[in-house]
N, C-alpha and C positions, 0 to 999 in steps of 0.2 A: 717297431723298428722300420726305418724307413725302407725302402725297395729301389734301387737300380737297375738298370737294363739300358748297357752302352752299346751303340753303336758302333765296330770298329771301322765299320766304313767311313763314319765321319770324322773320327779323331785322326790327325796326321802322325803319320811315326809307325814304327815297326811294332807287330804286334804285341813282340817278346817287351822290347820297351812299355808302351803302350799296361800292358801286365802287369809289369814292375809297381809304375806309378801308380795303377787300381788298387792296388795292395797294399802299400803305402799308404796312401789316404782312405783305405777301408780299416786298416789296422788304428788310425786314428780317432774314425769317427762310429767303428761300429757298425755302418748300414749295410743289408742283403745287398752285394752287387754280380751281375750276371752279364760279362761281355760278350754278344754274339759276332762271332767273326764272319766273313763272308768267305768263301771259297771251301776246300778241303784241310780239316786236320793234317798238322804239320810235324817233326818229331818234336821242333823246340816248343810248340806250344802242343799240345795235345787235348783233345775234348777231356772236360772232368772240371775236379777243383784244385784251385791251384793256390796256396796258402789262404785257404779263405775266400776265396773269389771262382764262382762257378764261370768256367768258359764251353760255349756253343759254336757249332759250327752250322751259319744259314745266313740266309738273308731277311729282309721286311719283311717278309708273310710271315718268318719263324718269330720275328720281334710279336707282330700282334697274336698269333695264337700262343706266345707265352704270358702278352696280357690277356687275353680272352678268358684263360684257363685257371688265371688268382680270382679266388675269394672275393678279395675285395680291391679292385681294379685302381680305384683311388688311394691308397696308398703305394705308387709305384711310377715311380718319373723315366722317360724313357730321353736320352739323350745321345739325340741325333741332329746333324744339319740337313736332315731330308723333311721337307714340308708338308709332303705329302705322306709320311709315313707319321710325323708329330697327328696331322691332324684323323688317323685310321685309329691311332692309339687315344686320340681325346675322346673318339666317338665312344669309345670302351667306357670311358669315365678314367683315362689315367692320363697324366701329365706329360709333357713335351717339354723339354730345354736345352736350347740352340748348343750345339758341341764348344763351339769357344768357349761359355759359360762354365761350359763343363771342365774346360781345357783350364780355365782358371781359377775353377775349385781345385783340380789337380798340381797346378802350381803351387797354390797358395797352404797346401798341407805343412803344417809345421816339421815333421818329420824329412820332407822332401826342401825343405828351406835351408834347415841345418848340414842335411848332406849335399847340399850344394857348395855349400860355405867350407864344407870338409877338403871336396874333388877339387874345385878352387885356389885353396894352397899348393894342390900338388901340379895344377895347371893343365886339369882336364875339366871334362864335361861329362854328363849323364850320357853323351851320345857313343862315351868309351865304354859302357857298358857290355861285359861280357854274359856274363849270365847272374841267376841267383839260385842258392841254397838253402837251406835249413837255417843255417847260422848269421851266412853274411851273404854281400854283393860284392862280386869280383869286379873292376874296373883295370882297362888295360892301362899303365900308365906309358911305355916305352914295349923297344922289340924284345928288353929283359926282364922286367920287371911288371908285376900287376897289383893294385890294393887291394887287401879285402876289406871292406866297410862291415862292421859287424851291425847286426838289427840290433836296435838299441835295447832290448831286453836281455843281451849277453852278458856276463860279466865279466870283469877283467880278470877274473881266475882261470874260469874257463878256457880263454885265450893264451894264456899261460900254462895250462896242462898239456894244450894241444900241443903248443913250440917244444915242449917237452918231450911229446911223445915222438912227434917230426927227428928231434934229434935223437931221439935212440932208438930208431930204427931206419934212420938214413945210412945209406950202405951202396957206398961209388962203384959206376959198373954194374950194378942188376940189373932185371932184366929192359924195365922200361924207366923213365923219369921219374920221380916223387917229390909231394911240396916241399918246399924249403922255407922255410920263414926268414928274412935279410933283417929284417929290425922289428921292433914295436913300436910306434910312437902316439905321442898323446898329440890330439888336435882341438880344436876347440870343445875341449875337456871329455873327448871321448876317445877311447884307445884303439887306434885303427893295426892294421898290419900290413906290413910291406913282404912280397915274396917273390922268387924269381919265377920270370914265364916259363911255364913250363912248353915244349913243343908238339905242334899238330892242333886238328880240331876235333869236336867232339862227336867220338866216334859212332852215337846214338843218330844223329845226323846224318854223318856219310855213311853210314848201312844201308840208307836211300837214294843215293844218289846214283846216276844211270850209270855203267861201266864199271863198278862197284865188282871184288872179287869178296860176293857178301860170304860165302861159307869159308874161306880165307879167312876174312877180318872175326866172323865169330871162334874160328878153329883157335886164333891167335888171342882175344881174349878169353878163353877160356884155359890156355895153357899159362896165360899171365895168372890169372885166379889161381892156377893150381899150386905156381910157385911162390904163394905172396909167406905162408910159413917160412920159407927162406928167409926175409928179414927177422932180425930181433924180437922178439917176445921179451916185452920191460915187466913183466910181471910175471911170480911163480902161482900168482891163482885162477882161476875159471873165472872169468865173467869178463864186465867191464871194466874197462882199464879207462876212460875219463866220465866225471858227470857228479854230480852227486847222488845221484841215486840210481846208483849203481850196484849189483846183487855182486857176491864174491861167493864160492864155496870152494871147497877140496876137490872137488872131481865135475867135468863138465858134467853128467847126467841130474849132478841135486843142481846145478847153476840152472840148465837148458829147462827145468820141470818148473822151478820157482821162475823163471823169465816168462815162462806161458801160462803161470796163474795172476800175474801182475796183467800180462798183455789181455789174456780173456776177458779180464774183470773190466779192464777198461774197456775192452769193445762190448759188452753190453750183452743183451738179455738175446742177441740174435747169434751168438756162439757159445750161450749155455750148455749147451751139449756138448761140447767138445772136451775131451778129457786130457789136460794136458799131463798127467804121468803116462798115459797110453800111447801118445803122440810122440812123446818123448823116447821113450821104451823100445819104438818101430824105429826110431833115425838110430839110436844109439847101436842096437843090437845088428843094423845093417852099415855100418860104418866100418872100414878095412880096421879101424883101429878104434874099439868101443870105448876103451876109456885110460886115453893116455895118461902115462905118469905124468908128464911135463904138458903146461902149457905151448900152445904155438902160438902166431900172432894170427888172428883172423879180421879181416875188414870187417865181413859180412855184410857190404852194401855193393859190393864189385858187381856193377852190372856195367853196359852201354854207357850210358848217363854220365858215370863219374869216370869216363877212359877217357884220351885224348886220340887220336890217332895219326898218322901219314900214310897215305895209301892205302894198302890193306893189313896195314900193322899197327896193333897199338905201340903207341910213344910215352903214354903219362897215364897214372894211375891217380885218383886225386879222391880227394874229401873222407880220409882216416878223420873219426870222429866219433861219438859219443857212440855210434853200435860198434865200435872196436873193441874185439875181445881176445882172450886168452882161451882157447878151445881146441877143437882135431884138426889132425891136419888136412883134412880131405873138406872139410865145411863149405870152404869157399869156392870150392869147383862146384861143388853141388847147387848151393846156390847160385851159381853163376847160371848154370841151366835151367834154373827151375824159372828164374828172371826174365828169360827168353818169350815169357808168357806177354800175350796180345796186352792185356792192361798196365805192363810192365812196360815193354819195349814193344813200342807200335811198328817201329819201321823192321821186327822182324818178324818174314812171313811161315810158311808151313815148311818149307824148304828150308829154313835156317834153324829151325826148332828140329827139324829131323838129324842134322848135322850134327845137333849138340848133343843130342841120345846117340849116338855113331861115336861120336868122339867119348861120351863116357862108358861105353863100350870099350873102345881100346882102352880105356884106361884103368878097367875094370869097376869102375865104380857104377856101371846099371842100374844092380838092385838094391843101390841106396838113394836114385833119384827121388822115387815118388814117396819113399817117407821124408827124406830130406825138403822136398815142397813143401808136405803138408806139414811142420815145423816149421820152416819157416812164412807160410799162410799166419798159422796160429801165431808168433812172433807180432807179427802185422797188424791181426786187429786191433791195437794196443794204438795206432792210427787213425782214430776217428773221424778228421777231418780230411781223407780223402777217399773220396768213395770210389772213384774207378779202383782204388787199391784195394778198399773194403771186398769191392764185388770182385774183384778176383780171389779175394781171402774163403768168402762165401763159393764160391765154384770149384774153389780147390777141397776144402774144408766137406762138402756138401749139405749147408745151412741153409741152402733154396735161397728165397728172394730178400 
């Protein structure tokens, strides 16, 4: 497999951009790629991997002692427009090529062709680009409206279960904003979605920013989390509610037990130990309410990331999706805190994490944080393809290195 190691000094464009398209044309052609960015870790980009694409934070010297340090130095092109840093990595025995070159391998990816020709009908550009998720790429297209481009491996079922779920649990007046889907339409034979913008930015972002009233904006997401049971619950079972493979039972504790023998198995021989009836057993039995009759609606991904904010308040809740489930009502505050974690949410510090155990304090829920982490750790390894997430699964978990 071939090896990359981009330079983000050389490429023009914002980093988040810049990302996008690595990923895109990695998703296409399969090779190891590793973009070293210059300055400090940022929230929208963050060290780690990121759909498949390792991102570093250094300069030249960190490009060549990450060729110094491969095996075998020749299978690994480094592209950059610094001349001096091509000809430190040829001396290694590894390749150099000029960043335009590269600029127009990234163009030239089929996947990145086709979504041009999508954005194009609606009379935008890649540079509308908002962010990306799990599923799709959000693109702003007006002050109301935004697309989401879905990865082309979605299906149009999918897309359709979500608008489903959107509408039965939209409910005018709570407490903050939620997606809305406006249409669906097909584009050159791929089914995109149109949905209105929702308001603010995201709020994982401005927890950094200077003037910031940060214990404020987390106090406020975490009381959003607690109220998301308020909406609609479209289903009387445990588990997930879109996906196909998606576990159902009668009662959250057999759902949350079979959810983390699915999740262990997939993370591997490095969480064998973990016992997930035990794991399970410690959240359920420290839960205000161990084992509701009725389901509630739970996001269970409500962190930073998927908020939107205006000031020091969150505005928009976003990305209800495939870990949306039917479970307790207290889940999602819990989780909310335990998210708070450095490999989760970088921009919050020791002071915002103290906040959030203060605040689940008043709310009586304490002494169900730290079984509720370690549940949702175990939940996680089931994520193999990110490891800063991995290695917080393992520090929570205590699986060492």
């Amino acid at each position: 497999m071939p090896h990359w190691i981009v330079d983000a000094r050389s490429v023009p464009g914002g980093v988040a951009r810049l990302l996008d398209e690595v990923v895109r044309w990695r998703d296409e052609t399969g090779d190891d790629v590793l973009v070293v960015v210059d300055g400090s870790p940022t929230a929208r980009v963050p060290e780690g991997r990121h759909y498949g694409v390792d991102v570093r934070y250094g300069a030249a010297d960190e490009i060549v002692r990450v060729v110094a340090e491969r095996p075998a130095p020749a299978g690994t092109t480094v592209a950059t427009s610094d001349p001096v840093l091509r000809a430190r990595v040829a001396a290694l025995g590894a390749a150099g090529e000029d960043a335009r070159r590269f600029r127009d391998r990234l163009a030239g990816a089929g996947a990145r062709r086709r979504d041009r020709a999508i954005l194009a009908t609606f009379g935008v550009d890649e540079s509308a680009l908002l962010g990306r998720g799990g599923e799709a790429r959000v693109f702003a297209l007006d002050a109301d409206r935004v697309l989401r481009l879905p990865h082309p491996g979605v299906a149009p079922g999918a897309l359709e279960e979500r608008r489903r779920l959107l509408a039965s649990i939209a409910t005018p007046g709570w407490r903050v904003a939620l997606p809305e889907v406006l249409e669906h339409r097909e584009v050159e034979g791929r089914l995109v979605v149109v949905e209105r913008r929702l308001p603010g930015r995201t709020a994982l972002e401005m927890l950094a920013e200077p003037g910031r009233d940060r214990e404020a904006l987390v106090r406020d997401h975490l009381d959003v989390a607690r109220r998301v049971p308020e909406l609609p619950c479209p289903t009387d079972r445990f588990g997930e509610i879109l996906g196909g493979n998606r576990i159902e039972a009668d009662g959250f504790a057999a759902w949350a037990e079979q959810r983390l023998v699915v999740s262990l198995r997939t993370g591997g021989e490095a969480f064998a130990g973990i016992d997930p009836q035990a794991v399970t057993r410690d959240l359920v039995d420290a839960l205000p309410e161990p084992e509701p009759a009725r389901p509630r609606l739970v996001h269970l991904d409500v962190f930073l990331g998927n908020m939107l904010a205006v000031g020091d308040r969150i505005s928009a809740l976003l990305d209800f999706g495939p870990m949306t489930i039917g479970g307790p009502r207290d889940l999602d505050a819990l989780v909310a805190v335990a998210y708070l974690a450095p490999e989760i949410t970088p921009t919050a510090g020791q002071g915002e994490r103290r906040a959030a155990l203060a605040w689940a304090e008043e709310a009586g829920l304490a002494a169900a944080v730290a079984p509720a982490e370690r549940w949702i750790a175990a939940y996680w390894t089931g994520a193999p393809d990110d490891e800063r997430l991995r290695g917080w699964c393992r520090r929570i978990l205590g699986c060492g290195a």
